[in-house]
N, C-alpha and C positions, 0 to 999 in steps of 0.2 A: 504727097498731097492727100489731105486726111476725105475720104468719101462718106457722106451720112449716106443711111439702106433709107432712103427717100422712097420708097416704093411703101414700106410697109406703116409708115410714120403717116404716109398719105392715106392709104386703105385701110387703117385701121381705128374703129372706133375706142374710147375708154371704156372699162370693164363697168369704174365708177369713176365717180365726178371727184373723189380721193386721189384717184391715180396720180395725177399730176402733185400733188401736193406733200404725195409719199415720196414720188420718184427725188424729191429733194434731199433725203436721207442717203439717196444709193447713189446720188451723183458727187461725185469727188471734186469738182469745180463747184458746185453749189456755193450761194453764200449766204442764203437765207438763215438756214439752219444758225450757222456761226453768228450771223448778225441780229438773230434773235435772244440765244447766248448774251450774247456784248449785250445788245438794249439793258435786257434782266438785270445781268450784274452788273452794269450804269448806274441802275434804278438804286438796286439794292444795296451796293456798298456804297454810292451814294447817301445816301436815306440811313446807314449806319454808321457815316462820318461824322455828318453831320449831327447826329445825337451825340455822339460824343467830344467833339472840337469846334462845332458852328461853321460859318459861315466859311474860315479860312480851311480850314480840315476838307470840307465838301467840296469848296473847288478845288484844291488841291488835288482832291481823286478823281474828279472830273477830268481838268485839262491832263492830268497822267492816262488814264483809262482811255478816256475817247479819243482822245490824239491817237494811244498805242492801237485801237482797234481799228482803225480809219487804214493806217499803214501797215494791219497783220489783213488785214481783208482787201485793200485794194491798191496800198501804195508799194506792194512788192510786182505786181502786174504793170503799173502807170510805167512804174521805172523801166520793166522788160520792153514794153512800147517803143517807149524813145530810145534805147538803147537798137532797137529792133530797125528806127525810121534812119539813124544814124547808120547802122551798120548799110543798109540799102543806098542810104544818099551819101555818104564820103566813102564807105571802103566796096562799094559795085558790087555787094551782095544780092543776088536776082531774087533767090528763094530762101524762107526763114522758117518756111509752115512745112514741118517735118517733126515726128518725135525722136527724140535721142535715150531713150530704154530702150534695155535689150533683155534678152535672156536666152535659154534653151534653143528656143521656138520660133523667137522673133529678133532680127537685128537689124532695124531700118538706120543704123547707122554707117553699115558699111556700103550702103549706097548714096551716101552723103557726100558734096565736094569737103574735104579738108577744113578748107578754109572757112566753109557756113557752121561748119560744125562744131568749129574750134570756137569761132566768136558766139554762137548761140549759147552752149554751155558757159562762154566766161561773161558772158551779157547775165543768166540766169543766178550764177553763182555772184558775181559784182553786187547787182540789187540786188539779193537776200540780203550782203555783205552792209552795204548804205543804208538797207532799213534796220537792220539789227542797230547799227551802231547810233543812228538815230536816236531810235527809243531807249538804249541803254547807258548813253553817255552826253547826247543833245539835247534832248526832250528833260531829265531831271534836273540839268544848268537851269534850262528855261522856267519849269514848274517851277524851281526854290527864287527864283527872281520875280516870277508873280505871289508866292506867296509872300516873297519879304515884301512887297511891296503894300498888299494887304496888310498884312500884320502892322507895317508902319502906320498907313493910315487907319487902322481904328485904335494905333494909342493916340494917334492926335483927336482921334474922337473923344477917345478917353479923358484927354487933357480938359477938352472943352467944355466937358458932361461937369466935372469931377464938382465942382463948387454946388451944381445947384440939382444935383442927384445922387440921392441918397447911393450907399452899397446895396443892400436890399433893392430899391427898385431895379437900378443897374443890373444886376443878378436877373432877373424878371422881365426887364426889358431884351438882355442878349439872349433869353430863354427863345424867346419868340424868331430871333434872327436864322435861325440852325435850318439848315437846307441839305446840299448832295454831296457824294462821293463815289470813288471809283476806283479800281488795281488791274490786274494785268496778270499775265499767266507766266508760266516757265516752261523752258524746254531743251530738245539736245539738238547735236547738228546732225542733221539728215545729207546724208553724202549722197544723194543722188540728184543731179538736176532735172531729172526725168518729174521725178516726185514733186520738185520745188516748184515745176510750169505745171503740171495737173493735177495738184492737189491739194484743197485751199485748207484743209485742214493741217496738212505739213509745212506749208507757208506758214500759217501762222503760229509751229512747232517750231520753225530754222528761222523765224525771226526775231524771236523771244529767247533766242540763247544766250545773248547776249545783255537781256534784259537784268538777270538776277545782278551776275556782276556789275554792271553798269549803275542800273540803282542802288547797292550795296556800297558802292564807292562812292556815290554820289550822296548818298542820305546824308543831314547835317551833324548826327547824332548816333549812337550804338543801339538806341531802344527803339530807332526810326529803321535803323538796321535788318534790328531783328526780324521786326514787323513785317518788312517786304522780303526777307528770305524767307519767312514761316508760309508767306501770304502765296507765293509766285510757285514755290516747290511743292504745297498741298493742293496749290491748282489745277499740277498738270493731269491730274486723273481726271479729274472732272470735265476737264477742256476736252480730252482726246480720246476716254475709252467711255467714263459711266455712260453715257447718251445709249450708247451699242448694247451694252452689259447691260442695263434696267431693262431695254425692248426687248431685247433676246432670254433675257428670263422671265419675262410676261408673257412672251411669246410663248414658253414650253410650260409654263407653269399655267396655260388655260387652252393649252392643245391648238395652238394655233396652227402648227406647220411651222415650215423654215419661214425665217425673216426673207422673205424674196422681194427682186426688184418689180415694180406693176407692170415692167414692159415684158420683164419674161413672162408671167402672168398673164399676160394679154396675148401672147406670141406661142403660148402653149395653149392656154383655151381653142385659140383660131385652130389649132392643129387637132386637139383632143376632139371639136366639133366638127370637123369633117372626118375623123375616124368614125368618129357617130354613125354620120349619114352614112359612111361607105357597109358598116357592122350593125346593122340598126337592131340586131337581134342579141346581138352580145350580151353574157352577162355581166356585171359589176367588177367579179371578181377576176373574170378571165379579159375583163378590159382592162382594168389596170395590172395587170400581169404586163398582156403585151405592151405598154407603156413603160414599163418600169423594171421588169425582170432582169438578173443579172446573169452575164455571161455565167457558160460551165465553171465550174470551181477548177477541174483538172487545168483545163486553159488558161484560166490565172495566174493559179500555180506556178506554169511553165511560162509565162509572160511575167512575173515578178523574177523568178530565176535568169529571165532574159534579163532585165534591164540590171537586176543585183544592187547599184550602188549610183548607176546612171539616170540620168534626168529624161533622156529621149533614146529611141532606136530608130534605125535606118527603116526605112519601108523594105528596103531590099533584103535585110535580114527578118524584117516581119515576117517577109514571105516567106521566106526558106522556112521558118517554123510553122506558119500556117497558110501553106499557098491556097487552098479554097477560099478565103478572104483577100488575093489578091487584088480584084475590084476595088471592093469595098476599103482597102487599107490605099490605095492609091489617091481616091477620091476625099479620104478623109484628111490625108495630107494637104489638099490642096486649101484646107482652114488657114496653111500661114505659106506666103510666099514660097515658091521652089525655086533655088537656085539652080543646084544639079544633083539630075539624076531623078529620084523620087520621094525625095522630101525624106523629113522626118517626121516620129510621131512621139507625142508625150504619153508618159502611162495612160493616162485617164483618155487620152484619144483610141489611145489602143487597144484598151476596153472595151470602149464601144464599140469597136471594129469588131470585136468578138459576140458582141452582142445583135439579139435581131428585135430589139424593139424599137418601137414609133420613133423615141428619143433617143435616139441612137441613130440616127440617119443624118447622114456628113451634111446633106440638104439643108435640112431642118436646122441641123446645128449652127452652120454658116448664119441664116437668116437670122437667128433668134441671138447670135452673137453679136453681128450686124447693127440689130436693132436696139440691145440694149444697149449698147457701149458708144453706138454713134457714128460707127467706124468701121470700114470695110477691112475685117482683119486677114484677110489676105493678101493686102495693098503692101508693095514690099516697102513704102515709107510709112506706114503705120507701126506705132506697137499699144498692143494690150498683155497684158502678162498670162501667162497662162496659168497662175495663183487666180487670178481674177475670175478668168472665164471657167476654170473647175468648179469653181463657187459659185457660178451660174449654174454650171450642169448640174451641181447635186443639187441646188436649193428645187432647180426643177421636178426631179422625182419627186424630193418630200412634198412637194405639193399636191403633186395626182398621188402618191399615198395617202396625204390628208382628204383628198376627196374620195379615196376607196373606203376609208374609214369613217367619214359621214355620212355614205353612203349605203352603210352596211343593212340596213332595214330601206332605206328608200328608193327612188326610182330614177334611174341612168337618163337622164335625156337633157335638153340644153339649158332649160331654165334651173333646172335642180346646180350642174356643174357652173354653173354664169354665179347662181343664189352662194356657194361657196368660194367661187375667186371673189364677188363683193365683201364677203367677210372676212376670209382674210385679209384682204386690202385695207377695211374698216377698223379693225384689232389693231394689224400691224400700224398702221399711222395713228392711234389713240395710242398704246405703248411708246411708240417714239416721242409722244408728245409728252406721258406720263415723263421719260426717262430726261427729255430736254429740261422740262420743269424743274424736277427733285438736283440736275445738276446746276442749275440757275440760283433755286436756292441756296444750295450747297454753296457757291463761288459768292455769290450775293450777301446772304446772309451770314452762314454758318463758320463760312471764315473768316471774314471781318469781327467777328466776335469772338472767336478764339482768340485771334492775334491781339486784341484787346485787352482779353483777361490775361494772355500773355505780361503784356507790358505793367499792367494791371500790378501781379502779382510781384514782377521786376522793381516797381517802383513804388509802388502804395498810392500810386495816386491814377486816377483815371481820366487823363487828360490828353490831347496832343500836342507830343514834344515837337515845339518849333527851334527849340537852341539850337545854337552849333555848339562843336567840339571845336 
């Protein structure tokens, strides 16, 4: 059973009135993000078909495009639904709300019956299976039968025009007709069903796999061919990493701090502020120490030579290496279910254990995991990965570094450290938005127009081929 930290999503105010709007880029179910993606390049290669083929070109990319995005954003979920109300109502399935990722740390799978766990995964895997093939082998039948069916009717226009309208005007009259278009992206298969239920960006990765070949087979023509292999395989950057890659290097390239998510942001201020109160005399430099400082290097050392080539260690032999941390290495274990005995810890938990700063307390950590992820990660049916939640802990320091370091001439107190979690917040969500844009164009624009002069070059003529072979 998945728990929200409903506690702190209650008591806590937003840092800025951004928060929410950022927190779209860091949530993995999101679908804003994507659906503003799809709109743009609707618009755009719409609006570039159409310049080039009229009226049948731009629906053509239409019903292809928007169809395919409707079913990468929400017709892989519809399906897991009803596959989900079926498994409950004919095979007496009681419970479905479980995750099935595992890893080192976490394995909410082996508390699962068999049987839920078997049909959840093959419910998950089937619809990718039905939407993929969809879009890559039902959906182009369809399009090339609304397009013949256009193209017939404006030769019978044609027929009707032809006696008492000139070529010339004709030419000037279809100029005026030219409207929209649309394409679709590429991808590989993602073997994890884990991935496929939480993560809308991978859904619409493991749904498009089957897109390149399917429209490839399906196109009337080799220069229609071309077009959607060049169009789908230079997409997938732009679909799946530039958005990350523009923000993140906006990010360093104007000292913004780590790309963090606003709820850790908000869940670290709340802690940094009442270290205030309790330190009120602190300086700058020796406050962000205790926040941020890193275990001894000897102790590292000998904790990297522990694990060697391993992912996690026993608490039990933590101890034996460093029993004065017994406490503290029992308590941090309790981040992810204990089956038996005393858990286990991952390097980077184990660190901390070594460590005596603010963020470094099992406490803290729990909450601030909790909070951002949604999910009580210690609930032994939950999983978060602990790739994930590393990536929470470190983006955490670089930000109370980034406030050591704006800090360095000014004055420690709440409005100064609030005045810097709103700017970052404000940067980091104008960067995402710089990097959503420039990959909107990119998909919109820039590659419809290559694939163009592609064909272009192919044939000498600049037009769209509606023949068949």
């Amino acid at each position: 059973m998945r728990i929200n930290n409903l506690k702190n999503n209650q008591n806590f105010k937003s840092i800025s009135p951004l928060s929410g709007a950022l927190g779209q880029f860091y949530s993995a179910n999101a679908t804003l993000p994507t659906l503003a993606i799809e709109t743009g390049v609707t618009l755009g290669r719409a609006y570039e078909a159409n310049k080039r083929g009229g009226k049948p070109e731009a629906i053509d990319r239409l019903v292809e495009q928007g169809i395919s995005a409707i079913v990468w954003i929400y017709g892989v979920k519809a399906l897991q639904k009803i596959g989900d109300f079926i498994g409950k109502k004919f095979l007496n399935i009681k419970d479905l709300n479980f995750d099935i990722g595992f890893d080192e740390l976490r394995n909410p799978t082996k508390y699962i019956d068999k049987k839920a766990l078997t049909f959840k995964a093959g419910n998950i895997l089937a619809c990718t299976a039905i939407a993929t093939y969809f879009i890559g082998a039902i959906l182009p039948k369809i399009n090339n039968a609304i397009l013949d069916k256009i193209l017939k009717k404006q030769e019978k226009n044609k027929e009707k025009t032809k006696e008492r309208t000139s070529f010339s005007d004709f030419q000037n009259q279809t100029k005026k007709n030219k409207n929209v278009s649309f394409t679709s992206i590429s991808g590989a298969l993602v073997n994890s069903a884990h991935i496929l239920e939480n993560n809308s960006t991978a859904r619409l990765f493991i749904t498009d796999t089957g897109v390149i070949a399917g429209r490839f087979a399906n196109a009337p023509n080799k220069y229609r061919k071309i077009e959607g292999l060049f169009r789908d395989i230079a997409s997938i950057y732009f679909y799946l990493k530039a958005t990350k890659h523009i923000s993140g290097s906006l990010n360093k390239l104007f000292n913004n701090g780590a790309e963090t998510d606003p709820k850790a942001i908000e869940r670290t201020i709340e802690m940094l502020l009442q270290k205030l109160k309790e330190n009120p005399d602190m300086n700058i430099d020796d406050f962000i120490s205790n926040a941020t400082r890193s275990a001894k290097d000897e102790s590292i050392a000998t904790l990297k030579n522990a694990f060697n080539s391993k992912k996690t260690i026993s608490v039990d032999d933590f101890i034996k290496l460093f029993p004065e941390f017994e406490n503290k290495a029992k308590e941090m274990a309790k981040l992810q279910f204990i089956e038996n005995g005393n858990g286990v810890l991952s390097f980077q938990q184990a660190s901390d254990v070594l460590s005596d700063t603010w963020t470094s307390d099992p406490k803290f950590l729990k909450e601030i995991f909790n909070f951002t992820t949604g999910k009580d990660v210690s609930n032994k049916h939950t999983f978060v990965s602990s790739k994930e939640l590393d990536k929470i802990r470190t983006s955490i320091d670089k930000f109370i570094k980034q406030i050591g370091t704006k800090l360095k001439e000014g004055t420690l107190n709440e409005e100064s450290i609030k005045k810097i979690a709103k700017q970052n917040i404000s940067k980091n969500f104008l960067f995402n938005i710089i990097g959503t844009t420039i990959s909107t164009i990119a998909l919109g624009f820039l590659i419809p127009k290559i694939q163009y002069a592609i064909t272009k070059k192919l044939t000498n003529e600049d037009k769209f081929h509606t023949e068949k072979e």
